[in-house]
ROBA-975002 format. One line per 8 residues: their letters; for each residue x, y, z of C-alpha. Coordinates in nm, 2 decimals. Layout:
N
A) X Y Z; ...
//
This chain:
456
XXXXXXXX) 8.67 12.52 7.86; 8.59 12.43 8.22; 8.68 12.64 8.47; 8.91 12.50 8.74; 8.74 12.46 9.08; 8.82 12.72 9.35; 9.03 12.47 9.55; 9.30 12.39 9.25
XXXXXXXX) 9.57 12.61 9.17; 9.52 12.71 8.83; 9.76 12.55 8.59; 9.94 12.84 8.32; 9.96 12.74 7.96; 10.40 12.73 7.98; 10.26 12.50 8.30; 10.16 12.25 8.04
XXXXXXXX) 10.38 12.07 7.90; 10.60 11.99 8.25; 10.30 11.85 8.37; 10.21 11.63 8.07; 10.61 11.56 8.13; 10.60 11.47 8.50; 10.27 11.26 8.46; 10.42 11.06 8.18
XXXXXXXX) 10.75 10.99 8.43; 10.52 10.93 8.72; 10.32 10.65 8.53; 10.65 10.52 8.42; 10.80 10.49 8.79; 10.42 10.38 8.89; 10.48 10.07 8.71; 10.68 9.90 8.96
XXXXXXXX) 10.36 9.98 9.18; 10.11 9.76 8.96; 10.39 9.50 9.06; 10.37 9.56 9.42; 10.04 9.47 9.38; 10.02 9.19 9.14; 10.29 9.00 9.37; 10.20 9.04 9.67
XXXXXXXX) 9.80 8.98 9.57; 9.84 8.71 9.36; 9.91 8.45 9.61; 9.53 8.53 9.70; 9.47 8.26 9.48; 9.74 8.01 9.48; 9.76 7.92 9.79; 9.48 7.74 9.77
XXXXXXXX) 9.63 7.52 9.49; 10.00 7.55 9.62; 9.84 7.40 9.96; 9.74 7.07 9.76; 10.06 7.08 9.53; 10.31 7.11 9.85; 10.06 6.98 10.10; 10.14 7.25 10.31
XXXXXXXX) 10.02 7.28 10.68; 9.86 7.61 10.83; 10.21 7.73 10.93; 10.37 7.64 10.61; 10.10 7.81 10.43; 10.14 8.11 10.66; 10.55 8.08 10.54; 10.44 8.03 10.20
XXXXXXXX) 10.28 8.39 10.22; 10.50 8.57 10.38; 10.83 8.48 10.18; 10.74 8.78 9.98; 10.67 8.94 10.26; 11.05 8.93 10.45; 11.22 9.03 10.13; 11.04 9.32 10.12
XXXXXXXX) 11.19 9.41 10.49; 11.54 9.31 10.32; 11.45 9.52 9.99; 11.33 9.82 10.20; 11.66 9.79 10.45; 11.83 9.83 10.14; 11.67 10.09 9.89; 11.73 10.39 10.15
XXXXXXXX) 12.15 10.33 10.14; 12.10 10.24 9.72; 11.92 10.54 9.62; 12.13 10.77 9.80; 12.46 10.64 9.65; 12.33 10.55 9.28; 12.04 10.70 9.22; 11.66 10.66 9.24
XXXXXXXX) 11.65 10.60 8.85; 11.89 10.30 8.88; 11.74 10.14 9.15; 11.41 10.11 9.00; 11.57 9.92 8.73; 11.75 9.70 8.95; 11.37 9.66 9.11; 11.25 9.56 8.75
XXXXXXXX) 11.48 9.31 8.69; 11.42 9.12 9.01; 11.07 9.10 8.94; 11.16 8.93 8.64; 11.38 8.67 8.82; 11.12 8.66 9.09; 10.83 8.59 8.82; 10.99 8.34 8.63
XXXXXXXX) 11.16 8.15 8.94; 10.80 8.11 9.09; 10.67 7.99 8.83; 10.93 7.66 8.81; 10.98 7.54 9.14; 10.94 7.15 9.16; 11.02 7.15 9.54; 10.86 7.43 9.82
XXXXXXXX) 11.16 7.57 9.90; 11.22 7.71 9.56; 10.90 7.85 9.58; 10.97 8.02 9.90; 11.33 8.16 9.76; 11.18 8.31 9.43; 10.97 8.44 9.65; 11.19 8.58 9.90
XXXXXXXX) 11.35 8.80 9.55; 11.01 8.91 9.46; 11.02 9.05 9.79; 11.33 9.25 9.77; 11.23 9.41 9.43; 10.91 9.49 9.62; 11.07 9.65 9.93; 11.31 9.90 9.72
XXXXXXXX) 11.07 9.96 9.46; 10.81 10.07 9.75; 11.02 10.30 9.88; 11.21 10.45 9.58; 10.92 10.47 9.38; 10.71 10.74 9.56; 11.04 10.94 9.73; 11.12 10.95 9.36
XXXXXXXX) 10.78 11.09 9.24; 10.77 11.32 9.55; 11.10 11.46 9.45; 10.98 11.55 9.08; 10.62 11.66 9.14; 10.52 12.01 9.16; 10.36 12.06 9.50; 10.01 12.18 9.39
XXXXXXXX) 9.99 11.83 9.26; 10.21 11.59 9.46; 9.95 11.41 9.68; 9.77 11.35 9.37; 10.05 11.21 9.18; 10.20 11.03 9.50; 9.86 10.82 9.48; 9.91 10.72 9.15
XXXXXXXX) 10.17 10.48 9.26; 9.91 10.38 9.51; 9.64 10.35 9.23; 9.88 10.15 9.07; 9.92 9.93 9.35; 9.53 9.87 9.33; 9.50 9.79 8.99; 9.77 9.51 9.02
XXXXXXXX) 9.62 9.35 9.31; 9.24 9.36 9.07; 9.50 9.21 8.77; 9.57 8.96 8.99; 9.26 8.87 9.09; 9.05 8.90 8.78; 9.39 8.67 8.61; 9.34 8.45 8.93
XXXXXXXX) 8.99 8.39 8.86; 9.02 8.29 8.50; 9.37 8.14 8.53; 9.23 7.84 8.78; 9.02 7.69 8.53; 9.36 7.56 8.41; 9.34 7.29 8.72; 9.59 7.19 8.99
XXXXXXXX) 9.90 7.37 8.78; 9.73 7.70 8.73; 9.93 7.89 8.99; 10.27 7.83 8.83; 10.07 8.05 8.58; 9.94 8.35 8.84; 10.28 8.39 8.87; 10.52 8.35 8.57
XXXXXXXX) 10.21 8.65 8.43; 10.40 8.88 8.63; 10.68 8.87 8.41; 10.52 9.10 8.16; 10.48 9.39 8.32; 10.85 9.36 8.48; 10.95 9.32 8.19; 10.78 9.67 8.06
XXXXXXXX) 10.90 9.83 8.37; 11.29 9.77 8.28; 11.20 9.94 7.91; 11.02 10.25 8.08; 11.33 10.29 8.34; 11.52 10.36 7.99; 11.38 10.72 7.93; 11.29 10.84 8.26
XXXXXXXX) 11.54 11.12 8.39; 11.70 11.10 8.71; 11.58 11.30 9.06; 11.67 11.66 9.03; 11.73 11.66 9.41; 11.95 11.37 9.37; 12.15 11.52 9.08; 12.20 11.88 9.29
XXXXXXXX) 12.32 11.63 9.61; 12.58 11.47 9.36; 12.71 11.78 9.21; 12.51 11.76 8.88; 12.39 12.11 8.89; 12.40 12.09 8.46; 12.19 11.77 8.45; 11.94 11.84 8.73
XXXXXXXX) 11.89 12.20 8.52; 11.82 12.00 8.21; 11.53 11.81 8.38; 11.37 12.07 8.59; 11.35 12.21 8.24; 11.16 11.88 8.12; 10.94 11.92 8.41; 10.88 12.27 8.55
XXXXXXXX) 10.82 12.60 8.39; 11.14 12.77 8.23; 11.08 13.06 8.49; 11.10 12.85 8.79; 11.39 12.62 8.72; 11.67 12.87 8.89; 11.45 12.92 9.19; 11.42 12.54 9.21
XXXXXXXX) 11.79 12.50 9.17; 11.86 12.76 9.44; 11.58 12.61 9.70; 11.69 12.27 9.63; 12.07 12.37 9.69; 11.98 12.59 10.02; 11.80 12.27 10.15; 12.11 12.03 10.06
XXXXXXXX) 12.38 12.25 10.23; 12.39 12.08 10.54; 12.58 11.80 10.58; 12.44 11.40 10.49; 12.28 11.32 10.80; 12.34 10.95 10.95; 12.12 10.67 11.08; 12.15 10.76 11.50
XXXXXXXX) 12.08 11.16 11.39; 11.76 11.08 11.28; 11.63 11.06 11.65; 11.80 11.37 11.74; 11.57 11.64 11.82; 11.55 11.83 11.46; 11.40 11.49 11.33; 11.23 11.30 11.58
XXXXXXXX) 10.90 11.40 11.52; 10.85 11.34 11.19; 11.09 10.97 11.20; 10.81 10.89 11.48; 10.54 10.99 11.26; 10.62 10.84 10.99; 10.71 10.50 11.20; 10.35 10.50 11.37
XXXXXXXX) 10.17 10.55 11.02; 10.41 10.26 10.87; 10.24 10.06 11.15; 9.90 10.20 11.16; 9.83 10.13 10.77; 9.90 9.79 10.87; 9.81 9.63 11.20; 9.48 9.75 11.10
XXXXXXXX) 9.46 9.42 10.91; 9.40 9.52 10.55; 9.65 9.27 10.42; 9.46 8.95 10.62; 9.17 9.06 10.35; 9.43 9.07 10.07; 9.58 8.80 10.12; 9.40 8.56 10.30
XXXXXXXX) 9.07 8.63 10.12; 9.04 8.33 9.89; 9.07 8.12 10.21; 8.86 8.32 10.45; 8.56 8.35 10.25; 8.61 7.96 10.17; 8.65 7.81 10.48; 8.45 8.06 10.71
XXXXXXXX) 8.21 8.20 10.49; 8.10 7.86 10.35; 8.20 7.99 9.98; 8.31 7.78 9.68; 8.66 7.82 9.57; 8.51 7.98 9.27; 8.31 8.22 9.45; 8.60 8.30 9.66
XXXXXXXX) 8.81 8.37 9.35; 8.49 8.58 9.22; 8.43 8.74 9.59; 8.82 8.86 9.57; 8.75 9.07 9.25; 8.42 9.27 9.40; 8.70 9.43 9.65; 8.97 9.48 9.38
XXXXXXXX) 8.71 9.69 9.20; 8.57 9.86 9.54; 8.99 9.89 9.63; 9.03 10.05 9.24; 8.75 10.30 9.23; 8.78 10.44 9.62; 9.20 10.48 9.56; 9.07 10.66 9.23
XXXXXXXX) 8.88 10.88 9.44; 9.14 10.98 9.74; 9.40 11.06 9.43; 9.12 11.32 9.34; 9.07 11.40 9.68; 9.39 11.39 9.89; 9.50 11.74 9.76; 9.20 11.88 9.79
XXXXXXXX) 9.08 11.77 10.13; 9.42 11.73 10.28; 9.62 11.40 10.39; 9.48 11.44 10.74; 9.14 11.41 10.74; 9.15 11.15 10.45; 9.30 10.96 10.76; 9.09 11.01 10.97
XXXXXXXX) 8.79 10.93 10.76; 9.00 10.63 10.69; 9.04 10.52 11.04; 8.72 10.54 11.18; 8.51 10.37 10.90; 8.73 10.10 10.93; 8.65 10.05 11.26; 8.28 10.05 11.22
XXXXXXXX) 8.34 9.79 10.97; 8.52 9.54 11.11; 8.30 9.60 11.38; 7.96 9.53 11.16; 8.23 9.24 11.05; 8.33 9.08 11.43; 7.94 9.08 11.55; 7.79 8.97 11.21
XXXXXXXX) 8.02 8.64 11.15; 7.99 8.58 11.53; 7.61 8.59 11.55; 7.49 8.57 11.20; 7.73 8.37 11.00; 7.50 8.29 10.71; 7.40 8.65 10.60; 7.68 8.65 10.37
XXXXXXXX) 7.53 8.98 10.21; 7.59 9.15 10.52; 7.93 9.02 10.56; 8.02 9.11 10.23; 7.90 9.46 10.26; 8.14 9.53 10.58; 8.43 9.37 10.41; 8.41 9.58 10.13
XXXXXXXX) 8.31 9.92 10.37; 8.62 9.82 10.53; 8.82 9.81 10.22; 8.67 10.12 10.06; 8.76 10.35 10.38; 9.13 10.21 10.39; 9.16 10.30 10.01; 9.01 10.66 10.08
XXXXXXXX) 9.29 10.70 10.31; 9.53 10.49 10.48; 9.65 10.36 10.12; 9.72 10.66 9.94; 9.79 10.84 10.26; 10.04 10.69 10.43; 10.30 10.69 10.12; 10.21 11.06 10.05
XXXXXXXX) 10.33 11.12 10.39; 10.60 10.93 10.44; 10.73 11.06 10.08; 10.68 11.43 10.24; 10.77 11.42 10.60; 11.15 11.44 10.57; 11.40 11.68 10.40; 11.60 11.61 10.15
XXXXXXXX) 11.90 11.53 10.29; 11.74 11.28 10.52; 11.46 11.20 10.30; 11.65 10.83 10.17; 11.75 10.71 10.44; 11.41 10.80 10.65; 11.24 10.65 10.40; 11.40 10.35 10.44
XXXXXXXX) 11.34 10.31 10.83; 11.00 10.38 10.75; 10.94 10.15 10.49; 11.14 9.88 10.69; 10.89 9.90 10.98; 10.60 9.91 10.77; 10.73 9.55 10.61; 10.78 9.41 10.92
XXXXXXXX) 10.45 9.50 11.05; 10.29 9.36 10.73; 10.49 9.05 10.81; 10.37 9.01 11.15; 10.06 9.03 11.07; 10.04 8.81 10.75; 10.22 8.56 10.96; 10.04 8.52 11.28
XXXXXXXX) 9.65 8.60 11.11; 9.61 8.17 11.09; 9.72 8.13 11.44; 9.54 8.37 11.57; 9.20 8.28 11.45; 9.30 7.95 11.61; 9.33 8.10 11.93; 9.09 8.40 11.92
XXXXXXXX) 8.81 8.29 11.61; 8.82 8.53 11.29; 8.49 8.75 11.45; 8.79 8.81 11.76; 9.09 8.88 11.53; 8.86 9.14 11.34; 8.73 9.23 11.68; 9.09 9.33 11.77
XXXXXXXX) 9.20 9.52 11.43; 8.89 9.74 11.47; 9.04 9.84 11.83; 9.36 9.89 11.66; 9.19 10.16 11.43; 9.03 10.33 11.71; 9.34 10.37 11.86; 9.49 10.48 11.52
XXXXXXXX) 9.25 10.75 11.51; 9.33 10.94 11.83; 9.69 10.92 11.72; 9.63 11.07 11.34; 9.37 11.31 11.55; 9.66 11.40 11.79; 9.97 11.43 11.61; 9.98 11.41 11.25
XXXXXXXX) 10.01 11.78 11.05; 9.87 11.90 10.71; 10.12 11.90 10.47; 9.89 12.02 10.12; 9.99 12.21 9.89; 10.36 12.28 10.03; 10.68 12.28 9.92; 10.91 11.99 10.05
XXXXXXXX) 11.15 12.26 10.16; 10.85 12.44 10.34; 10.79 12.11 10.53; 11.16 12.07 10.61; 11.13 12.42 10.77; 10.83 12.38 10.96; 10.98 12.09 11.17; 11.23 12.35 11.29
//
């Protein structure tokens, strides 16, 4: 038997079988995050063959990439008031069937605009499932353990984007038609989503906020020890006693803080650029790095794997080491990256080794940290009678920041070159640095109600 290391809370035999419980209903809600990935990767790929199929300019292409994108803002605008009202449970499975729809309808279209409207409802299953789906694991999970299975959802994220690629790669030997394929795979797992949605139970905290004191008792007996479920009940119900709070109290002075935190590291995990590599990647390393479109396609799977293994290794890590300096780790290895990055395709375009070693630095420190860490935070920031509804201001600005940038990454290497747009994200992350340095608190290893408190 080995024995746990010093840093890990040791787990109790009666421990057990909750845990086995809560990491079967984590991987069940972490479906929805292999989704997240698979959609918004998978037009990685495509666009290259939905460029010839549409002959789309740069800025359709640019619209053609960020339909998704905008229904995401939508979805996320939505989820916060949705959960609250109906539950997270149900609105997971509302998230499952749009991605369905939003599979089989981009798959079809015999005109662009269809495109961009299946799209648009891939998006909104997206945007609630992003924020539901960790709030919802945060709100089941032990605290010992919650980073760590909060980054599962990320981890699932990961391995859809690398099922997209790897699908991607294989799927355009099919020829012109191949991306009507990339998409309609998605289908599958949606489809497995909506039957996992089935047994899941609902949020404890939700029940206890609805009145369900019988029903949340039955699940905290799924998922925690029988000798902790009253003291749950009783913490949960302490924390729940004040009043629903509203939209415009959520910048009053008891919540400020943490609603700008959680704002800034919405935007941080963004402007930093990741998604320009995500998503543009077929097309960079194609038209700027002088690859084939199969290499491309190949390139694009080395950084799903480097993305998969380094988001493996923060969900070991984050409870552990901390959320903090995960970030900052993050942060400043990004910057050196895209730094390497900026000066290498500006003065030595043709080592493509060298290149290729930055991109996937740059990728492997945002995994490490920003990835997982970001959600984990923004899942634990808030208490639980704001937690919804911050969640869903949060995850609002983080869709519109991935928006932004997804949109305006074609222009700008128009204006600026691609070694001066990845100049500019790797000042962005310097910046981003100071301000995780500055402001952002530890939050391992503690109860949500103890982070509720310590914002008082």
């Amino acid at each position: 038997m080995q024995t746990p290391l010093p840093t890990d809370p040791p787990i109790l035999a009666n421990e057990r079988t909750g845990l086995v419980a809560v990491t079967l209903i984590t991987g069940s809600a972490a479906i929805s995050g292999l989704l997240f990935g698979y959609d918004t990767a998978v037009v990685n790929g495509a666009l290259v063959f939905l460029r010839a199929q549409f002959n789309l300019t740069a800025f359709q292409t640019e619209l053609a990439a960020t339909s998704l994108l905008w229904g995401c803002v939508l979805g996320a605008a939505m989820a916060g008031y949705l959960c609250d009202r109906y539950g997270r449970r149900r609105v997971l499975l509302l998230s499952g069937v749009l991605f369905v729809a939003s599979a089989i309808g981009a798959a079809l279209p015999t005109a662009a605009w269809q495109f961009l409207l299946a799209r648009l409802v891939g998006g909104v299953a997206i945007g609630c499932a992003s924020l539901v789906a960790p709030l919802y694991i945060a709100e089941i999970s032990p605290a010992a353990i919650r980073g760590r299975l909060i980054s599962v959802y990320q981890l699932a994220i990961v391995i859809g984007i690398l099922v997209a690629y790897v699908s991607n790669y294989y799927v355009a030997r099919l020829g012109q038609s191949s991306w009507r394929w990339m998409f309609g795979l998605g289908a599958i797992p949606a489809f497995f989503l909506c039957l996992a949605l089935f047994w899941i139970p609902e949020s404890p905290r939700w029940l206890v906020q609805r009145g369900q004191i019988k029903t949340a008792r039955e699940v905290l007996l799924r998922i925690a020890p029988a000798g902790s479920v009253e003291s749950s009940l009783a913490e949960i119900t302490a924390s729940l006693q004040q009043e629903s709070i509203t939209y415009r109290e959520l910048l009053g002075a008891a919540l400020r803080r943490p609603m700008v935190l959680a704002v800034m590291l919405a935007v941080i995990q963004q402007v930093t650029g990741i998604n320009t590599v995500l998503y543009y990647g077929s097309i960079l390393f194609q038209e700027h790095a002088r690859q084939s479109a199969n290499s491309a396609l190949a390139l694009n799977i080395l950084i799903g794997l480097v993305n998969l293994v380094c988001t493996v290794a923060a969900l070991l890590w984050i409870d552990r080491f901390g959320r903090r300096p995960l970030l900052q780790v993050a942060t400043g290895g990004m910057a050196i990256s895209l730094l390497a990055f900026s000066f290498t395709l500006r003065w030595h375009p043709e080592m493509i080794a060298l290149l290729m070693a930055a991109v996937l630095a740059y990728v492997a420190c945002f995994a490490v940290g920003l990835g997982p860490g970001v959600w984990v935070c923004i899942a634990e920031l808030f208490p639980n009678r704001a937690r919804g509804r911050a969640m869903s201001v949060a995850t609002v600005v983080l869709w519109v920041a991935v928006s932004i940038v997804t949109a305006t990454f074609l222009s700008l290497i128009t204006w600026l070159t691609v070694a001066g747009v990845f100049f500019f994200y790797a000042v962005l992350c310097v910046l981003s640095f100071v301000y995780i340095r500055l402001y952002l608190p530890e939050t391992k290893q503690k109860t949500l109600e103890e982070i509720e408190k310590s914002w008082r």
